[in-house]
C-alpha positions in Angstrom: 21.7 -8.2 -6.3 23.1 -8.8 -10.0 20.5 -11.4 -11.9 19.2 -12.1 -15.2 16.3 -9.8 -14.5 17.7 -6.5 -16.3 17.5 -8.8 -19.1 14.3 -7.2 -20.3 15.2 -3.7 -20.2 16.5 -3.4 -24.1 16.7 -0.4 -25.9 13.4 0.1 -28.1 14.0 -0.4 -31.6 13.7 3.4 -33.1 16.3 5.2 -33.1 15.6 8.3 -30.4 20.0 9.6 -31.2 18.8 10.3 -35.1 16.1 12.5 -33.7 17.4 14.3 -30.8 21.2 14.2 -30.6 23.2 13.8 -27.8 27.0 15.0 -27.3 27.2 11.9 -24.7 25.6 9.7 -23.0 24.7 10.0 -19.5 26.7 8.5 -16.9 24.7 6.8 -13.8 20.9 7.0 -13.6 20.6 10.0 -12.3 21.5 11.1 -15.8 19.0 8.9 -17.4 16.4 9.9 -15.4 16.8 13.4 -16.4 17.4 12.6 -20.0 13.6 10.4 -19.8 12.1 14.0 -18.7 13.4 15.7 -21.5 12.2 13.0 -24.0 9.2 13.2 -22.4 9.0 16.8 -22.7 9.8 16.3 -26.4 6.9 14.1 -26.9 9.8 11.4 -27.8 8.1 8.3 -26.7 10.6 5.9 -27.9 13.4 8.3 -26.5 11.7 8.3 -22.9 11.6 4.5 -22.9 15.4 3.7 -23.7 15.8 6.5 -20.8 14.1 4.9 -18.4 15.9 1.2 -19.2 18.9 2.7 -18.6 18.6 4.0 -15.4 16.5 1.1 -14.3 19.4 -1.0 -15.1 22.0 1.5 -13.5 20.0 1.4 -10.9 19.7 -2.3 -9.8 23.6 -2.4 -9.8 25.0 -3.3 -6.5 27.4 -0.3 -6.4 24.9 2.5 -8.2 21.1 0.7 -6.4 18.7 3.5 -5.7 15.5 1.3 -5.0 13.4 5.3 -5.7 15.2 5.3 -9.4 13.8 1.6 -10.1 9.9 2.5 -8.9 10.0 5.4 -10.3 11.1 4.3 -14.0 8.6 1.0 -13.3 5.8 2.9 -12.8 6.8 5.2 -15.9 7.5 2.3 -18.0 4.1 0.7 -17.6 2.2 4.3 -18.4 4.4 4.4 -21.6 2.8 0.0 -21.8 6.5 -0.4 -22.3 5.1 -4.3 -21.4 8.3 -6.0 -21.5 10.8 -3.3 -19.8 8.0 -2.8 -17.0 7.8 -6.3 -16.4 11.5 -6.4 -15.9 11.6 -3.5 -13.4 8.8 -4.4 -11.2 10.8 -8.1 -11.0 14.1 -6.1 -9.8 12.1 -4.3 -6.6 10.3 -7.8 -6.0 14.0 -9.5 -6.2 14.8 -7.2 -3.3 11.3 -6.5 -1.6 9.4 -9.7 -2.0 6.3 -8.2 -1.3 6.5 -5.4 -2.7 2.5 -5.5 -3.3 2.5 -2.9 -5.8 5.0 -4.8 -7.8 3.1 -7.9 -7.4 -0.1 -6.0 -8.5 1.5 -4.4 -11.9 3.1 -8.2 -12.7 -0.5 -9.5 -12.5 -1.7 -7.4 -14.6 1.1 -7.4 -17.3 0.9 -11.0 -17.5 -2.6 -11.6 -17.5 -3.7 -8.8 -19.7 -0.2 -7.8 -22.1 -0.3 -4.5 -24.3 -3.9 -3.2 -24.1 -4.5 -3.5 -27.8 -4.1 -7.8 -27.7 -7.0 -9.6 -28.1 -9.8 -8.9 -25.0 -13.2 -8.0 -26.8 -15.9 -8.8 -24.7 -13.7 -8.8 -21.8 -15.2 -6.5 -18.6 -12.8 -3.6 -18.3 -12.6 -2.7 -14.4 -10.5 -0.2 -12.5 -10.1 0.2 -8.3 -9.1 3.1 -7.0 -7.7 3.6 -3.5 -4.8 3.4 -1.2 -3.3 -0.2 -0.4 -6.1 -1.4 0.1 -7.0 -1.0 -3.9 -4.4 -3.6 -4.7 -5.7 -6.1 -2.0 -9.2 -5.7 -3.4 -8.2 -6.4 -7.0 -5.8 -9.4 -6.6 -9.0 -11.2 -4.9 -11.2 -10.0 -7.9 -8.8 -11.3 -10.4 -8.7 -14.8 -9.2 -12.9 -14.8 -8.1 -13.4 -13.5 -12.1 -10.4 -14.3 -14.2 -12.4 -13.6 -17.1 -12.1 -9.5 -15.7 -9.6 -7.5 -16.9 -8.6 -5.3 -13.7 -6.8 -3.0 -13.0 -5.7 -1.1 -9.8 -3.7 1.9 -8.6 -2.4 3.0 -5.4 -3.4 6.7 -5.5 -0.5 7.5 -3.4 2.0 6.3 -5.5 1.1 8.5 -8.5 4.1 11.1 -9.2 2.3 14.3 -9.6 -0.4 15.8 -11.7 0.4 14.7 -14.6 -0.2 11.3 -14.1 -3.0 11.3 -11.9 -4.6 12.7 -15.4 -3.4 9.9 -17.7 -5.1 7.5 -14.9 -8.1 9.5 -14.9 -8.5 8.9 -18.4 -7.3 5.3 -18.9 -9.7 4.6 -16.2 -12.7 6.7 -17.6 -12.7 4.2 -20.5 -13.4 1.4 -18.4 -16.4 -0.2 -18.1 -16.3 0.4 -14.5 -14.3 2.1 -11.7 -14.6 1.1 -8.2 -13.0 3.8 -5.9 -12.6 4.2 -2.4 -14.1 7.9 -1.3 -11.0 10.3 -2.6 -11.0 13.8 -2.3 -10.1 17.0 -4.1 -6.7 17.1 -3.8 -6.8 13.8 -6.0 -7.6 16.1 -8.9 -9.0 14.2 -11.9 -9.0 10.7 -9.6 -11.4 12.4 -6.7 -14.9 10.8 -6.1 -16.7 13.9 -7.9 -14.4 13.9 -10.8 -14.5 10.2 -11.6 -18.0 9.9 -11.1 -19.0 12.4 -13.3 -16.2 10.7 -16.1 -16.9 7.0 -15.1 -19.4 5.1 -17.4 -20.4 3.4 -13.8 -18.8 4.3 -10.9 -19.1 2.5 -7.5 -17.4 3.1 -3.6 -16.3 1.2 -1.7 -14.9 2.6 2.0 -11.4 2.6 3.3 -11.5 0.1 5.9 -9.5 2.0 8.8 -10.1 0.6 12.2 -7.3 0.6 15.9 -9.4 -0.9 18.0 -7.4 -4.1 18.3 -4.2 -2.1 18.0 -4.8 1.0 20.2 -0.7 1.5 20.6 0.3 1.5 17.2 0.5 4.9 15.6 -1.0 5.3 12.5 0.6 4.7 9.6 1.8 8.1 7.8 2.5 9.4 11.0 5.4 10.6 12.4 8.0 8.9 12.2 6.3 6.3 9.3 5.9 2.1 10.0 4.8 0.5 12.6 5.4 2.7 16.2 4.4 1.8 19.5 2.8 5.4 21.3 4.1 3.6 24.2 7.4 2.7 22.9 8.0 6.1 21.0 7.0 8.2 24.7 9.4 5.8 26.9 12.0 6.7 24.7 11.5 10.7 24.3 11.0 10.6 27.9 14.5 9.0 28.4 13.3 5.7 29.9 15.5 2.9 30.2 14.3 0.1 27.7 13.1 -2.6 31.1 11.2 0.6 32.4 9.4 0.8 29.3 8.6 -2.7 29.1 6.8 -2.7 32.5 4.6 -0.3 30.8 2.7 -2.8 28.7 0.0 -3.2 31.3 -3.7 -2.8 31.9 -3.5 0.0 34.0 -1.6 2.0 31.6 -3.8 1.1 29.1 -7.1 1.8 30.7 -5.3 5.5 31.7 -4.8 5.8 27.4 -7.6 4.5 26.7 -7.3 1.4 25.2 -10.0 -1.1 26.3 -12.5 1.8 24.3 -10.8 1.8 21.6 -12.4 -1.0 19.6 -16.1 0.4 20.6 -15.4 3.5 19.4 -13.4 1.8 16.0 -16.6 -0.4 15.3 -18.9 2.6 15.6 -16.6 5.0 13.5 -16.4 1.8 10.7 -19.9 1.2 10.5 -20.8 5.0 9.5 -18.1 4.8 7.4 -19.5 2.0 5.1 -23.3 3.4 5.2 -22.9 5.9 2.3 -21.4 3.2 0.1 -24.4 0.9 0.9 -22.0 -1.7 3.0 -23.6 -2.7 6.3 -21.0 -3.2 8.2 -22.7 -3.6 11.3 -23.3 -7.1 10.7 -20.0 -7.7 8.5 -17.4 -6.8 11.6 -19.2 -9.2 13.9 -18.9 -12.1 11.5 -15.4 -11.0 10.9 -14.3 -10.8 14.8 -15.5 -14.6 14.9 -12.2 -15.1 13.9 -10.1 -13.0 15.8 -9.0 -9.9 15.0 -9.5 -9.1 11.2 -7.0 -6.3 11.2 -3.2 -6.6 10.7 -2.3 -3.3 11.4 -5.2 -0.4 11.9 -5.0 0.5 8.2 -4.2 -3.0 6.8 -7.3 -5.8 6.6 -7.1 -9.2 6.9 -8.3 -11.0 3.7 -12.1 -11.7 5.1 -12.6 -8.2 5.0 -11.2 -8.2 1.1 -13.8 -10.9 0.5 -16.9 -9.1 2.0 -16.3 -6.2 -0.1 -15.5 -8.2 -3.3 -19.0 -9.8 -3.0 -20.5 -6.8 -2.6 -18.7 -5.3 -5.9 -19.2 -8.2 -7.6 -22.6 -7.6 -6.6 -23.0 -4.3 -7.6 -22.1 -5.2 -10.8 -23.7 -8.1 -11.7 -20.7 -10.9 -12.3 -22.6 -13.9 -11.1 -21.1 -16.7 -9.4 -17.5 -16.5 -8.4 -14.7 -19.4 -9.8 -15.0 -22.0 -6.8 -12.2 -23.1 -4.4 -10.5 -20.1 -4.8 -7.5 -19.6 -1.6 -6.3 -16.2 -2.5 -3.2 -15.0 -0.5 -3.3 -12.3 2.2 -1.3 -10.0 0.6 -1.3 -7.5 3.4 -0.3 -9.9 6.3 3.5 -10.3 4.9 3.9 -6.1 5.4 3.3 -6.5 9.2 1.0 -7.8 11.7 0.8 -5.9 15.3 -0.3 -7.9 18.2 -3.6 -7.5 20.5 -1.8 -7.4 23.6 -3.5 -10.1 26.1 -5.3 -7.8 28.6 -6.9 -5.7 25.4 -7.8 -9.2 23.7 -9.4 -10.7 27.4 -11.9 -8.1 27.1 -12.7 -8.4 23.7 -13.0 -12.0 23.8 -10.0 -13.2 21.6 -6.4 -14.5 22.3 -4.2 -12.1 22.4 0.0 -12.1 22.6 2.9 -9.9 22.2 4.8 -11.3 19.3 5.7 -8.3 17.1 5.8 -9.3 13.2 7.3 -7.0 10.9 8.5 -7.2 7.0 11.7 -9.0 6.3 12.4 -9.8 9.9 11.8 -12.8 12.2 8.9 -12.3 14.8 10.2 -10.7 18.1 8.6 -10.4 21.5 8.4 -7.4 23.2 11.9 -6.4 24.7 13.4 -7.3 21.0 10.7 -5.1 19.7 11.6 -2.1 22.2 15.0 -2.7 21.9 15.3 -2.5 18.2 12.7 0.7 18.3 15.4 2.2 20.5 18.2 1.6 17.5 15.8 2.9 15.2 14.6 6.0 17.7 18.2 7.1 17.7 18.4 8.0 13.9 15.0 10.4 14.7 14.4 14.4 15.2 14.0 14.0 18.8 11.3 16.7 19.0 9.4 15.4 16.1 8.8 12.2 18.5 7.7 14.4 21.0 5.1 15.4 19.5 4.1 12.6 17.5 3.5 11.1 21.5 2.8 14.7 23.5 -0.9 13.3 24.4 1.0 9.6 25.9 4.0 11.6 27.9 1.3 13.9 29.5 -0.5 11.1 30.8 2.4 9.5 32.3 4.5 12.0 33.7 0.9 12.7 35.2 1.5 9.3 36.6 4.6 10.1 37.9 6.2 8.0 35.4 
């Protein structure tokens, strides 16, 4: 894990010891991290910086790595347009995450753009807002306009209040914000706020849609990734892993549901878009000629990225877009759940049961079962349960 990449992280050339003295330094980066609060606390800009290096570094070390130590300090860094040390960090979680896409987002925009204050007059100012989806949107943008200057921010990445309101007010100074619909909670970031604080402000919806994947659980449920409902209830229910694969079948899956579930995902998508002024009645048609244009139900394929960007783009007036532009999915490399074959029949589509998930070779379905299994083990037991109560009713109802 050792490489050239802590390189960047050097101590900022003021002096932070003169001005707030220390008995000693701290030890791992732990230490540093709590000495960054303090200079933080102390206004000590300089002070937080060399901090945050430090534990970065630490951090990255083999025997000391706490992957949480490096995001946080990268995403600190950049705040404090510490350019260069930022830079560095977001390169250490790519070096062992390779797509890491909110690394790759901040390293676009570092490299494109450098410290705010260089040289970008007349340059369009542009900030998304959203979830993942945000950073998907904005790497398109960036190669469609490179004359933009864009930024983007995963909303739920932000740690805490505090900088949820230095984003609010970065991004208020933009010439635009394009958000996807974020509520209250999101404080200063929240559609009401940054619409009354935007010079122009524009939505853009969350593109959520299962109805190719009906068996994968959502993403932020319990336990988090990519679960099969069917997997996760075998397993509380204390099936052997062959009995569980015999479940992947269309009776099971009419008894769950599954053959409605992209009817009812088109209609749900389709009201979703209307208050944004994205007809998306039209749009998912065009995208199904294709096959499905979902990865995962909360993950879009890059057509649906480039439907929205023209509308944006549209929105606001940016003309013609660069030609023979092949921007990269960056989505698909996170995982990409199959339309199993007797859900994809109906819908008109090939369908299969190769499983792909980050970092790992594609599996069929008994190595997909089997490795849920491993992973099951580590779990609260109960917590599955109920993640799944709905699934094991049904098929102990079956007399499963």
């Amino acid at each position: 894990m050792e490489s050239g990449l802590d390189e960047g992280l050097k101590p900022s050339s003021v002096g932070a010891e003169r001005l707030f003295p220390e008995t000693a330094e701290p030890r791992d980066h732990a230490g540093w991290l709590e000495l960054a609060a303090s200079r933080r606390a102390q206004s000590d800009g300089p002070g937080e910086r060399r901090a945050l290096e430090r534990a970065a570094e630490l951090a990255f070390r083999p025997q000391t790595f706490d992957r949480r130590t490096i995001l946080l300090c990268a995403r600190r860094l950049t705040h404090l347009r510490a350019s260069e040390s930022a830079a560095a960090a977001w390169r250490m979680l790519l070096s062992v995450d390779r797509h890491h896409v909110e690394s790759k987002n901040h390293l676009a925009e570092l490299e494109l753009y450098g410290p705010p204050s260089e040289g970008r007059q007349g340059r369009l100012r542009l900030g998304i807002l959203g979830n993942c989806q945000a950073y998907s949107l904005a790497d398109l943008l960036r190669r469609l306009y490179p004359d933009l200057e864009i930024r983007a921010m995963g909303v739920g990445e932000l740690d805490g209040p505090e900088e949820a309101t230095a984003t609010a007010e970065l991004y208020s100074g933009f010439d635009a914000v394009v958000s996807q619909p974020l509520g209250r909670r999101r404080g200063p970031l929240s559609t009401a706020a940054m619409a009354a604080s935007a010079r122009r402000y524009i939505r853009f919806p969350s593109v959520l849609f299962n109805g190719f994947h009906p068996d994968m659980i959502y993403a932020g449920a319990y336990p988090r990734g990519l679960h099969s409902r069917l997997v996760l209830a075998g397993f509380a229910m204390g099936l052997p892993q062959e009995r569980v694969a015999g479940l992947f079948n269309a009776y099971v899956y009419g008894l769950l549901g599954y053959f409605d579930a992209c009817a009812k995902a088109e209609r749900y998508l389709v009201e979703a878009g209307r208050p944004y002024g994205f007809e998306l009645e039209t749009l998912v048609q065009d995208w199904r000629v294709d096959g499905p244009f979902m990865h995962t139900p909360t993950h879009p394929g890059i057509r649906v990225f480039s439907s929205i960007a023209e509308k944006v783009a549209g929105d606001l007036d940016l003309g013609p877009p660069q030609a023979g532009i092949e921007a990269p999915d960056m989505l698909e490399p996170l995982g990409v759940w199959p339309v199993y074959p007797e859900i994809a029949r109906r819908l008109g589509m090939a369908g299969e049961l190769t499983f792909r998930f980050q970092s790992t070779p594609p599996m069929g379905l008994e190595a997909m079962i089997a490795q849920a299994y491993a992973f099951n083990a580590t779990l609260d037991l109960e917590r599955v349960r109920e993640s799944v109560g709905d699934v094991i009713e049904l098929l102990r109802g079956e007399g499963v």
